[in-house]
N, C-alpha and C positions, 0 to 999 in steps of 0.2 A: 171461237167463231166470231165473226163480224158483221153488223148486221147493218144495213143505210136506208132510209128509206126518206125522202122526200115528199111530203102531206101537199101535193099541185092541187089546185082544183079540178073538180071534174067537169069534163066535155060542156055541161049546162052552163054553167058556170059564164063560161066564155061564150056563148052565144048571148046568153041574158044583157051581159057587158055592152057586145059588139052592137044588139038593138037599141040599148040605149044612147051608145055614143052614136048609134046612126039618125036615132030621132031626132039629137039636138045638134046632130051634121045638116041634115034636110032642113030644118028649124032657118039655121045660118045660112045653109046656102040660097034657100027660097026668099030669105030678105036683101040679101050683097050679092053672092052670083054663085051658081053650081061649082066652079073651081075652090072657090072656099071655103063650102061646105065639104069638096071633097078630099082638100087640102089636111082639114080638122078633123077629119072623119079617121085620117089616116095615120097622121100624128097621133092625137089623143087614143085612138087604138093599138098603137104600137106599143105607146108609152105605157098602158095601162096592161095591154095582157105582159110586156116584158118585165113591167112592177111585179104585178102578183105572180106570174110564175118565180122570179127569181128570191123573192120576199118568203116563198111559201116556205115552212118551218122544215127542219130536218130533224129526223130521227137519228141517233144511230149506238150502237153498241159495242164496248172493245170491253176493255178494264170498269167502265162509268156507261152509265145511261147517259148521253147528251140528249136535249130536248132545244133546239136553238142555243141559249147561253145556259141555259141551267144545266149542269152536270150533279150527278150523284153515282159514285161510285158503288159499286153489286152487292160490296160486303153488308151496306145498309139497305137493303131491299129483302122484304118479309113477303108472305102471303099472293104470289103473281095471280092474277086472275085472267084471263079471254073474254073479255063479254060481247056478248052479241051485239044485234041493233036496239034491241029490247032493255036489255041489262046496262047497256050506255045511255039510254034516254033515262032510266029508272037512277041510276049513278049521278048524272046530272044534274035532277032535281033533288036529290037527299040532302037533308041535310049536315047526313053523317061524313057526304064529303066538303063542309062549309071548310077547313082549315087543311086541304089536300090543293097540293100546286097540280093547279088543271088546263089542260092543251088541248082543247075540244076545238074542231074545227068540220061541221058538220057538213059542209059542201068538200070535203075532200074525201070524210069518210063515218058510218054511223057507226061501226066496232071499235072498241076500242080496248086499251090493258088499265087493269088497275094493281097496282101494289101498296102494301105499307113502307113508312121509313121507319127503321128502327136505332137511325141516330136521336138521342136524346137533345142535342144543340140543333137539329135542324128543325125551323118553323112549323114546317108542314108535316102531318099527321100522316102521307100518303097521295102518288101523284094518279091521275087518269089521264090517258095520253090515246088519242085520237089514234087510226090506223086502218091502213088496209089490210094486212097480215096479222090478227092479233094472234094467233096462235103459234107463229115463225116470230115474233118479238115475243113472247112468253117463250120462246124455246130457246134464242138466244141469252135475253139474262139469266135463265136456268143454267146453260152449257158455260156462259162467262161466268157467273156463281161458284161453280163447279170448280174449273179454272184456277180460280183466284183460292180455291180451298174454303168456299163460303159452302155451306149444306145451305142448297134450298128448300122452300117450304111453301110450295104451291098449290093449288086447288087444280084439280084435276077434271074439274066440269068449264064449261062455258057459260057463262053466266053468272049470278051474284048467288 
């Protein structure tokens, strides 16, 4: 299985943006001339939603977990977990995951997965990775797991 998923921001997101580029449009154009401000208004908004859409991190699944640049390959992933919105905020502040590489990007999404590493040369204890599907991304490393001849070992609830 293969899984992709791109973490865009959601809908508020971009409106929040677009009021604030229009405040300090109206700002400029009410002191030099409405063309200016509309000029800026339009530029600096282009520039800015086609940043953060294009910028926004990717998920995705074959043989490795990709998370933007960091890859980890299935055979080192222990314990998959689903968590909610609840059990992602509670993940967050822990500080059992102080030494866990974390991808939380909470205007894209509040669920998210959590797993261990069970490579012993890698830094991190365990990554928690933001998501809109956490239970279709706990189903793909499980199927690539499989796959690859790794027996998974996941938690079968939602939540921690």
């Amino acid at each position: 299985m293969h899984y992709r998923e791109r973490l865009r921001p959601k809908w508020w997101v971009f409106i929040l943006l677009g009021a604030l580029i229009a405040m300090l449009s109206i700002a400029y154009g009410a002191a030099i001339s409405a063309t200016v401000g509309w000029v800026m208004f339009l530029v600096i908004a282009g520039l800015v939603f086609v940043g953060i859409t294009t910028s926004a991190p990717i998920i995705e699944v074959t043989d490795v977990v990709r998370v933007d640049a960091a890859r980890l390959p299935v055979k080192f992933i222990d314990q998959v977990t689903a968590l909610d919105a609840a059990a992602t905020r509670e993940a967050r502040r822990s500080r059992d995951r102080a030494l866990d590489f974390v991808l939380v990007k909470m205007w894209s999404s509040t669920t998210a997965v959590a797993f261990t590493v069970t490579d012993e040369s890698d830094p991190h204890t365990g990554w928690l990775i933001s998501t809109r599907h956490p239970v279709e991304l706990k189903s793909a490393i499980e199927i690539a797991q499989a796959a690859s001849g790794t027996e998974p070992r996941t938690s079968d609830t939602v939540g921690t």
